[in-house]
Residue, then its C-alpha position, 0 to 999 in steps of 0.5 A: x217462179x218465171x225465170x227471165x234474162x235481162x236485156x240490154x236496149x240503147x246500150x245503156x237501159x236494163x230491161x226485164x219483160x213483165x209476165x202477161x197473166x200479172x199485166x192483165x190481172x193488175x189491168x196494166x195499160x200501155x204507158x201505165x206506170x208502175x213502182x219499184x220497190x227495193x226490199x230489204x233482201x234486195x230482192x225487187x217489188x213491181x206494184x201498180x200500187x203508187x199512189x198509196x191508197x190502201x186497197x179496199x176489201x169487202x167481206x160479206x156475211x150472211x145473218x139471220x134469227x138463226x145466227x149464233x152470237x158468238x160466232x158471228x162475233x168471232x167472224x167479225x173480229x177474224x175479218x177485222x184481224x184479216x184486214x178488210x176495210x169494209x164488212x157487210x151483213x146481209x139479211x133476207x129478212x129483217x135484221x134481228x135486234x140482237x145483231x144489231x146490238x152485237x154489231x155495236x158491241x163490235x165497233x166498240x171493241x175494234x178500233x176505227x171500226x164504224x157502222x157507214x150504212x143501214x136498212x132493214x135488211x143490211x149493215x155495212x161496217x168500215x174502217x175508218x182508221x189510217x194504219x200509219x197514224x197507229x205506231x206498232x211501238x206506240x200500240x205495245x208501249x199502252x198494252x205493256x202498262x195496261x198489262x202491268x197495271x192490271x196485274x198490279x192491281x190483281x194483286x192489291x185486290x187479294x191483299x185489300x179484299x177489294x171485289x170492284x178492283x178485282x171486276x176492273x181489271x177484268x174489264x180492262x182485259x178488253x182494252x188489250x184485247x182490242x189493242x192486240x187485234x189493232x196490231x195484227x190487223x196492221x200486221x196482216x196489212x203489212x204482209x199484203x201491201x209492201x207500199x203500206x210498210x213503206x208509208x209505216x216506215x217499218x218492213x214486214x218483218x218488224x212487224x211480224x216481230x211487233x205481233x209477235x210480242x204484242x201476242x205475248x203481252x195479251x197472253x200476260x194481261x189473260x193472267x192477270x184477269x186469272x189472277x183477279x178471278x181468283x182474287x173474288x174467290x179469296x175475298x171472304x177468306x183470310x190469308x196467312x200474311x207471310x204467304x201473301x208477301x211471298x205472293x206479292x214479293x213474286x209479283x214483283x219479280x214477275x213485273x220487274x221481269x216484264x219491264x225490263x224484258x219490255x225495255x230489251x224490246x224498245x232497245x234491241x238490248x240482246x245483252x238486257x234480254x240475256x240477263x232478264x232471262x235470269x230472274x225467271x229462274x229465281x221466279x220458278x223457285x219463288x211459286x214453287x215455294x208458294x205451291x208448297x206453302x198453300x197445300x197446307x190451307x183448305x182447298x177452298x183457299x189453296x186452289x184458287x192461291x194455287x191458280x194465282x201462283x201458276x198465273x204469276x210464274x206465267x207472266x215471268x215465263x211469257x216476258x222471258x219468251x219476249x226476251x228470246x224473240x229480242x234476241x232472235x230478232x235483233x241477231x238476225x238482223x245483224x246477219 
């Protein structure tokens, strides 16, 4: 940190000389202005920034035959995530078919993202999408009732022998996964552009508190695809009907458990949130008394009820964590 004594000119005008490093990386001209932004702590942001156009990263990858898909995938995803607004593959030879499909695959899991430009030899992604036109609440609001509807489901696929139901929430899985990858792009935005929050109405530390909630609700969509995994295993198998409504009696809970943890987030109800915490007690006892009740069937049965069980007190467990985080948040923001 430079330290540097305020000075007094005219009497009456405050001034504070700027490093020359910043000036001269920034490309700071005599005359030039400059935007001041007061930050939430008080504390004094100097940008050159102030026209709000968002700045524009590249990232650059080199392909070829030899590439592995799922790392590529990954790396496409890790740049999406990490907030570059143009990604180009490079190759020194022509492209192979497959990076070309991965490619589309991508831009129809990552949203705004948009092939711009082609040759033999390249292809350039951009992002095509304004971050203040996507609400972080908005964003978590559809994850909440994607997530819940999924586990919904699951759980009417065991009692219903229903395969095609089971292999839909599945498929949904990627729809939170892409949601949750918009939230953590924005987030990252947000951390390395202070005018963007400003634009979004939301400081930087909301936002790392919407990513952190938005992180947990796709951890709970995760075990609601558990569950309908293991719903295809029970499909051919007969399930004793007071085990199943205990499950379903458990399921419940756990959702009623996320909603209202959801609701406590919406609201920044530190009260809510306390008395939520509550039921993922209750909820423990209730899979514990399933656990005990499938040891007593084949193992064929037992461990996949057993999975699911696990996979229901987890999605109590992950709602009571966004509980603690509205009460972490919103205490330290009273502060």
């Amino acid at each position: 940190m430079e330290i540097r004594k305020v000075q007094i000119t005219g009497g009456s005008s405050y001034i504070v000389s700027l490093p020359k490093q910043w000036i001269r990386a920034a490309k700071i001209q005599k005359n030039d202005p400059v935007g001041l932004v007061v930050q939430p702590d008080g504390s004094l942001l100097i940008t050159p920034k102030i026209g709000g156009e968002p700045a524009h990263r590249t990232k650059v990858f080199e392909v070829g035959a030899a590439t592995d898909r799922t790392y590529l995938l990954r790396l496409l995803v890790g740049a999406y995530v990490a907030g570059f607004t143009i990604i180009r593959l490079e190759s020194r030879g022509r492209l192979p078919p497959f990076i070309l499909q991965l490619v589309r695959e991508f831009t129809q899991m990552a949203i705004g993202q948009e092939v711009v430009g082609e040759t033999d030899t390249t292809i350039t992604i951009k992002d095509l999408l304004n971050p203040a036109e996507m609400p972080f609440e908005n964003t978590i609001k559809r994850m909440h009732l994607l997530a819940r509807g999924m586990q919904q489901d699951a759980m009417d696929a065991i009692r219903e022998h229903d395969a095609a139901l089971a292999g839909d929430v599945v498929a949904r899985d990627t729809e939170v996964d892409r949601l949750h990858w918009l939230v953590a792009r924005q987030d990252n935005l947000i951390a390395s552009d202070a005018t963007l929050a400003r634009r979004m109405g939301i400081p930087a530390a909301r936002a790392a508190y919407c990513f952190q909630v938005s992180r947990i609700i796709e951890r709970i969509a995760d075990h609601a695809t558990r569950i309908a995994h293991n719903a295809l295993l029970l499909i051919d198998r007969d399930i004793e009907p007071a085990t199943l409504d205990l499950m379903d009696k458990a399921s419940t809970l756990a959702l009623q458990i996320f909603s209202r943890s959801m609701e406590a987030f919406h609201t920044g109800d530190i009260e809510k949130a306390n008395a939520t915490l509550q039921g993922v007690r209750d909820l423990e006892e209730m899979t514990h008394d399933i656990d005990t009740r499938v040891l007593r069937f084949e193992a064929v049965t037992a461990i996949p009820m057993g999975q699911i069980a696990d996979s229901i007190r987890r999605i109590g467990e992950y709602s009571g964590d966004i509980c603690e985080c509205v009460i972490n948040y919103t205490v330290g923001r009273e502060a």
